[in-house]
VMD Tcl script that builds the backbone (N, CA, C; Angstrom):
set m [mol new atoms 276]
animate dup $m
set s [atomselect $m all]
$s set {name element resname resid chain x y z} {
  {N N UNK 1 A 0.821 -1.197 0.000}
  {CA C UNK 1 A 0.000 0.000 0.000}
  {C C UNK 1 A 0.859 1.253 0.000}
  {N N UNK 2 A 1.931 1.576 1.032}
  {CA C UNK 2 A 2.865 2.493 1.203}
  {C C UNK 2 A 3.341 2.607 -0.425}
  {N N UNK 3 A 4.149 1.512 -1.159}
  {CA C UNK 3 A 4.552 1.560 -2.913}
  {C C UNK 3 A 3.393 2.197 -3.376}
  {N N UNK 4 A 2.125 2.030 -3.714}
  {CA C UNK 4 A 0.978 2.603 -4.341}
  {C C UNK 4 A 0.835 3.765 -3.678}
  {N N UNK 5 A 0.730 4.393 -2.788}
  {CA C UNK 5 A 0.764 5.524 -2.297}
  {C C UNK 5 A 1.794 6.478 -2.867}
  {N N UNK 6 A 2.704 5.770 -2.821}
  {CA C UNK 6 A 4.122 6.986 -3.030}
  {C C UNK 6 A 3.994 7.193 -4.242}
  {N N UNK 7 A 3.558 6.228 -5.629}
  {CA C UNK 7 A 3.640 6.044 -6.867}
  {C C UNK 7 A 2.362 7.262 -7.339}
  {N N UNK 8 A 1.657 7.305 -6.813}
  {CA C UNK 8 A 0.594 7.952 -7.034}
  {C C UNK 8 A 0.575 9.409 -6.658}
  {N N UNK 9 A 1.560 9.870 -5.554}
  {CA C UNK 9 A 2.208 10.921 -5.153}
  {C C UNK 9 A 3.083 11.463 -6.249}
  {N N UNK 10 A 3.684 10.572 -6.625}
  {CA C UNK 10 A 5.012 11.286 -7.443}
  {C C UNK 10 A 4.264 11.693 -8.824}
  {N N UNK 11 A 2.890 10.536 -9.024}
  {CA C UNK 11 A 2.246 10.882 -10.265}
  {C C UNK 11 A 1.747 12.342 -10.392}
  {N N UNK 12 A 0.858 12.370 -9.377}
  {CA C UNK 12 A 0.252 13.803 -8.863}
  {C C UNK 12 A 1.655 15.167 -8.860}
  {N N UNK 13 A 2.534 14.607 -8.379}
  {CA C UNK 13 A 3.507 16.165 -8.517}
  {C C UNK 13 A 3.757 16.206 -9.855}
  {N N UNK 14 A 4.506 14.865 -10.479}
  {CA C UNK 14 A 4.505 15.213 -11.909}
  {C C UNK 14 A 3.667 15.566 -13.051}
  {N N UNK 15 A 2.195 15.520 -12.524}
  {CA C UNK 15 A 1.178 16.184 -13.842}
  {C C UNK 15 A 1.199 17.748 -13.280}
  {N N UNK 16 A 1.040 17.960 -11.598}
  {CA C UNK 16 A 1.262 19.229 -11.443}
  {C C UNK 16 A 2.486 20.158 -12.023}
  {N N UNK 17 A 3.552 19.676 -11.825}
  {CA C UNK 17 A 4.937 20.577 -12.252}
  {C C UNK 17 A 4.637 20.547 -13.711}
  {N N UNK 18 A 4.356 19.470 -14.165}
  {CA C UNK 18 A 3.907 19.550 -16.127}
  {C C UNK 18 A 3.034 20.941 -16.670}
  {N N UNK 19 A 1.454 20.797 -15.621}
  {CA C UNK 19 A 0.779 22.056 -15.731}
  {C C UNK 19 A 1.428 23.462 -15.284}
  {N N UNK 20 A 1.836 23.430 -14.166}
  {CA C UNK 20 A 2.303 24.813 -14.629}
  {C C UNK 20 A 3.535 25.468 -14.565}
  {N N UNK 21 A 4.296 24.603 -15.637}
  {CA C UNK 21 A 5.437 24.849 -16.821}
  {C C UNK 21 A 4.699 24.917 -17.856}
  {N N UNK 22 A 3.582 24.530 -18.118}
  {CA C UNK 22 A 2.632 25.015 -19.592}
  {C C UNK 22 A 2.639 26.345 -19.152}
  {N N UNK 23 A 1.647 26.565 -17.807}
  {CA C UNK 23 A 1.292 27.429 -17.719}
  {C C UNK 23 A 2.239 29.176 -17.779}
  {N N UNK 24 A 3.217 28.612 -17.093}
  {CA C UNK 24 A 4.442 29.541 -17.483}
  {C C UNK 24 A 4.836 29.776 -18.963}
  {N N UNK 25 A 4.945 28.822 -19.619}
  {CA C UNK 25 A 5.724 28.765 -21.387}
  {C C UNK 25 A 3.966 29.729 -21.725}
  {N N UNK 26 A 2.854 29.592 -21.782}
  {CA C UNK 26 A 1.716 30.346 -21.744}
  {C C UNK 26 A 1.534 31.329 -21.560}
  {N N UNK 27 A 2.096 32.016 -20.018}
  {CA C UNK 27 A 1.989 33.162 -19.765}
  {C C UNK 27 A 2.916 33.913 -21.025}
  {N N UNK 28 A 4.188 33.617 -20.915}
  {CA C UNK 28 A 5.080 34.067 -21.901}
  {C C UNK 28 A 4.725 34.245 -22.860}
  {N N UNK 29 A 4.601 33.575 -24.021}
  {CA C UNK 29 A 3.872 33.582 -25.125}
  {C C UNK 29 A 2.975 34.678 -25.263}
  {N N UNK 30 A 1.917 34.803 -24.490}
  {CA C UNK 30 A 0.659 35.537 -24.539}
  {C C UNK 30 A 1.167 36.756 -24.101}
  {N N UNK 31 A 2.193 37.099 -23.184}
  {CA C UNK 31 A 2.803 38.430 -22.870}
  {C C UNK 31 A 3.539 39.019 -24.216}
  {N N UNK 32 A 4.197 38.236 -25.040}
  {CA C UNK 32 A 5.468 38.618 -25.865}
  {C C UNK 32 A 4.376 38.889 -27.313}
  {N N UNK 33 A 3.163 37.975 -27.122}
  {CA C UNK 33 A 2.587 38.458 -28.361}
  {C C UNK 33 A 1.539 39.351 -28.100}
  {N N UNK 34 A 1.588 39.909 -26.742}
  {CA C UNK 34 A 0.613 41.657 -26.611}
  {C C UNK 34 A 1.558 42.499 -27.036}
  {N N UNK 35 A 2.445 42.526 -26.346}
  {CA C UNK 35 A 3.652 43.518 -26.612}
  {C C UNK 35 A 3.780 43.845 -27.804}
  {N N UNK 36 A 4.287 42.892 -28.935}
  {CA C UNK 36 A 4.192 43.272 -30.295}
  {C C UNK 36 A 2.767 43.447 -30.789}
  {N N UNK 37 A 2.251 42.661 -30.642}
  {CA C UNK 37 A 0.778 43.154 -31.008}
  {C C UNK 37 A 0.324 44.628 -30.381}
  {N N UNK 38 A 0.576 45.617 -29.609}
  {CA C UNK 38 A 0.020 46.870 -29.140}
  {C C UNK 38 A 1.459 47.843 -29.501}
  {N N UNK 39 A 1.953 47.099 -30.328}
  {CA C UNK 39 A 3.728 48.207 -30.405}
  {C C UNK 39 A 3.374 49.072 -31.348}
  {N N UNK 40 A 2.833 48.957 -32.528}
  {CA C UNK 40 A 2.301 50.124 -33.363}
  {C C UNK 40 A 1.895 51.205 -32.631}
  {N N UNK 41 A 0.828 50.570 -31.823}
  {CA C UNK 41 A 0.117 51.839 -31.124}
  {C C UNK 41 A 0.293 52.684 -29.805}
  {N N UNK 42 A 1.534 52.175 -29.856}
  {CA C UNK 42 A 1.956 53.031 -28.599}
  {C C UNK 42 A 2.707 54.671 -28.960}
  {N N UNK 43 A 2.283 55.468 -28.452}
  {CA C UNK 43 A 2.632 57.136 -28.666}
  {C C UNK 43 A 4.033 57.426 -28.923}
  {N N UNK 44 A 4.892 57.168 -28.402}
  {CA C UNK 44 A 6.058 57.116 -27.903}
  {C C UNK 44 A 7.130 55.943 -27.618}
  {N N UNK 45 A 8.543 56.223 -27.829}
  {CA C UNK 45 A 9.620 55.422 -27.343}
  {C C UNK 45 A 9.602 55.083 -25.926}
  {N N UNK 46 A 9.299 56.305 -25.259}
  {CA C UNK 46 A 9.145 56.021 -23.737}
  {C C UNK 46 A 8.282 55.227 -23.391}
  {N N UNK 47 A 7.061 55.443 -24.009}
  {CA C UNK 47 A 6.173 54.414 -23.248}
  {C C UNK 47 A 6.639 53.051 -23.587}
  {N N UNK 48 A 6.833 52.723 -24.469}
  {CA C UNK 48 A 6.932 51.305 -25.142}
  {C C UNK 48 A 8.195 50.714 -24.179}
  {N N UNK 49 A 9.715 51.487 -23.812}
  {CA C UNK 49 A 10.276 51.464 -22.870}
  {C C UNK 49 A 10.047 50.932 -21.661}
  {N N UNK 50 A 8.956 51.647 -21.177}
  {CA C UNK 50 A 8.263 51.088 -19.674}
  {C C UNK 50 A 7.019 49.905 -20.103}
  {N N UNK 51 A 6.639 49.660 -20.832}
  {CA C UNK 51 A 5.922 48.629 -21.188}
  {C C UNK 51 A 6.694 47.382 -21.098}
  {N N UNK 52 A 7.456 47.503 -21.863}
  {CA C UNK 52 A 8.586 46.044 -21.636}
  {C C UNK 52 A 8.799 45.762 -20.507}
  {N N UNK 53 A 9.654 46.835 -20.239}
  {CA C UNK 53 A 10.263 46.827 -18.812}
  {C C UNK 53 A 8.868 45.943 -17.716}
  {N N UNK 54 A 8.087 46.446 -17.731}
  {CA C UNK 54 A 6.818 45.985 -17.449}
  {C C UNK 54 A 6.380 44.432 -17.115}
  {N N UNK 55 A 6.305 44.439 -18.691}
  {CA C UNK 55 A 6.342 43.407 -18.874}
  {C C UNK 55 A 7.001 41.899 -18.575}
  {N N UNK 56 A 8.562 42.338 -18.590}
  {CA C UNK 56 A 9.667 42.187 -18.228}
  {C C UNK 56 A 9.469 41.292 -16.506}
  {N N UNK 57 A 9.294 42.382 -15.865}
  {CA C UNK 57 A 9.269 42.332 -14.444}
  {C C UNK 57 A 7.771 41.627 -13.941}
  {N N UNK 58 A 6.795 41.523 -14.779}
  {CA C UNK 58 A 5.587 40.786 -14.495}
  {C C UNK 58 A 5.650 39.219 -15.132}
  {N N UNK 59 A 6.378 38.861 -15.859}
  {CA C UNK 59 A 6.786 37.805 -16.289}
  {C C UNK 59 A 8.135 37.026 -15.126}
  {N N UNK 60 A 8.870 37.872 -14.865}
  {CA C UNK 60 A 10.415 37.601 -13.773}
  {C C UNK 60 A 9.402 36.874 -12.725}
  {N N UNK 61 A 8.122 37.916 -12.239}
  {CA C UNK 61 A 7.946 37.495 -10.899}
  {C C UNK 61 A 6.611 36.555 -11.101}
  {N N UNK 62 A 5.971 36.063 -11.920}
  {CA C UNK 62 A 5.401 34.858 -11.954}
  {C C UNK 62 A 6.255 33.659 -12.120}
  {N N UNK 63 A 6.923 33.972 -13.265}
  {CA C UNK 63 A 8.077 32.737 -13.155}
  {C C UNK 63 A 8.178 32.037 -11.848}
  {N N UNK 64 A 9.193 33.622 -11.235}
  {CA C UNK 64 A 9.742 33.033 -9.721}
  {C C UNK 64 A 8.640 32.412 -8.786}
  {N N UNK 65 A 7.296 32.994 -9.052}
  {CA C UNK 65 A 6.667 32.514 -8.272}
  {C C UNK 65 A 5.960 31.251 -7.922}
  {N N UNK 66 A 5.853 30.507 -9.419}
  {CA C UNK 66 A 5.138 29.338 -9.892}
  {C C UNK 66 A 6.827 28.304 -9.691}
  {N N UNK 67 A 7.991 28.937 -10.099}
  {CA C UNK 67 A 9.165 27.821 -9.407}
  {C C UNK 67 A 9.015 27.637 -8.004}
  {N N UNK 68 A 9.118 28.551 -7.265}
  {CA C UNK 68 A 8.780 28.663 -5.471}
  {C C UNK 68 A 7.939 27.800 -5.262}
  {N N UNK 69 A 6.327 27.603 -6.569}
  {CA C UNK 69 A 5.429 26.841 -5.909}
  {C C UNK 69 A 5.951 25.249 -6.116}
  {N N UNK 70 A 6.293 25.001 -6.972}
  {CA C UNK 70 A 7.203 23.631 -7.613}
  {C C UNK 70 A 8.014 23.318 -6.127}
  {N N UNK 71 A 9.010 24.366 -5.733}
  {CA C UNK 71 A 9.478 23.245 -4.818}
  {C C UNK 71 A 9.158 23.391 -3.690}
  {N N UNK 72 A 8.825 23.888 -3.177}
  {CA C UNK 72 A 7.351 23.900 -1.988}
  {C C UNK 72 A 6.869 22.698 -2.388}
  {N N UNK 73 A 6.226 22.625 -3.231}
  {CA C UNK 73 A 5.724 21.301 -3.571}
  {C C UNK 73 A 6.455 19.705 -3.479}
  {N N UNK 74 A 7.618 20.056 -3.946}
  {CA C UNK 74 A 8.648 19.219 -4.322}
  {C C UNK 74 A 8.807 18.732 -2.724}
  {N N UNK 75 A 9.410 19.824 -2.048}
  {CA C UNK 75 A 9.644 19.419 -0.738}
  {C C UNK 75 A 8.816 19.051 0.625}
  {N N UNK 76 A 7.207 19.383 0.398}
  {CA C UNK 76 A 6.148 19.161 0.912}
  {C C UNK 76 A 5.277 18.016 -0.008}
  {N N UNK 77 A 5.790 17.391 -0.581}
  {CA C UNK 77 A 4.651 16.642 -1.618}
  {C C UNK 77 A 4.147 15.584 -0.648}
  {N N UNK 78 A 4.954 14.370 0.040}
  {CA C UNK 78 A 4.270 13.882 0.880}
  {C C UNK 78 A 2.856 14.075 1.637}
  {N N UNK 79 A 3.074 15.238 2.361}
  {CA C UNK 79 A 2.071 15.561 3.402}
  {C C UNK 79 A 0.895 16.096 2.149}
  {N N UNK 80 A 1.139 17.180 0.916}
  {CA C UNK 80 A 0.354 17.955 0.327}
  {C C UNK 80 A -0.428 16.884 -0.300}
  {N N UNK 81 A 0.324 16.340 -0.890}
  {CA C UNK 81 A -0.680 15.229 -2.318}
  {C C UNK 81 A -1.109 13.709 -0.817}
  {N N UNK 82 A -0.551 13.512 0.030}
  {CA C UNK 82 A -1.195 12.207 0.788}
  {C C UNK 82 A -2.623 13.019 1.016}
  {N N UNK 83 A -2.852 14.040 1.464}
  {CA C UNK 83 A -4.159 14.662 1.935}
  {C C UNK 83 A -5.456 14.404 0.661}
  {N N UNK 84 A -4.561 14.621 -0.128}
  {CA C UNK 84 A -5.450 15.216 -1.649}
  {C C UNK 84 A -5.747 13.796 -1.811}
  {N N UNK 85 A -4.845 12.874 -1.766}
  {CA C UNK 85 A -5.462 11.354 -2.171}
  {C C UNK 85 A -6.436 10.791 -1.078}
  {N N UNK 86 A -6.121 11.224 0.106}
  {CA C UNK 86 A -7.255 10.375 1.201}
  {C C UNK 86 A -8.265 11.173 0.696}
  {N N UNK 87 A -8.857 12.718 0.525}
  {CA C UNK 87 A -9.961 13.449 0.372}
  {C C UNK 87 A -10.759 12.354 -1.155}
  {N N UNK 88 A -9.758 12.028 -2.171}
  {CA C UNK 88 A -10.220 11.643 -3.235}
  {C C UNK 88 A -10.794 10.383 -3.305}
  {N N UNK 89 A -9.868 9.404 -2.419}
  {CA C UNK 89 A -10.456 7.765 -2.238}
  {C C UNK 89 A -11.597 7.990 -1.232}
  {N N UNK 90 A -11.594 8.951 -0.497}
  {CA C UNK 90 A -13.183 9.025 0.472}
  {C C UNK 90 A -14.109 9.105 -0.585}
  {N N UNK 91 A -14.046 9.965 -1.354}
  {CA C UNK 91 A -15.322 10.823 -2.359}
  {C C UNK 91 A -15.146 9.011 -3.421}
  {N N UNK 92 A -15.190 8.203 -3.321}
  {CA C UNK 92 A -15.156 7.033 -4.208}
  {C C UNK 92 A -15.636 6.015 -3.699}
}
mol reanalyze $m
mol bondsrecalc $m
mol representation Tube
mol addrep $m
């Protein structure tokens, strides 16, 4: 039971860390193609300047933040995903 438990743990972190590394390669994407997509219409060098920059720094700190959640995860997975599986085999 303990082998099936752990196997099913490691399954659960690995579809999680899968989702959101999409979700990151996603955010990106969808940031890099506003940017060019609204670059015509921006007034100015300056603005477009602080837009990136912007951009830039709102992309840095999701990154960092969705890695932080990975190993939080990584290093709490035991306790986090054993909970999530007893809640799930109850509801069954």
């Amino acid at each position: 039971m303990a082998k099936d438990l752990q196997a099913r743990i490691e399954a659960m972190f690995a579809l999680d860390r899968l989702w959101a590394t999409g979700f990151v390669i996603a955010l990106w994407i969808v940031v890099l193609f506003v940017m060019l997509a609204v670059r015509p219409f921006m007034p100015s060098q300056g603005i477009e300047i602080v837009c990136w920059i912007a951009a830039f720094v709102l992309l840095l700190f999701n990154t960092a933040s969705i890695t932080a959640m990975i190993r939080h995860y990584r290093n709490d997975k035991q306790h986090i995903y054993s909970v999530d599986i007893r809640h799930l085999d109850a509801g069954r």
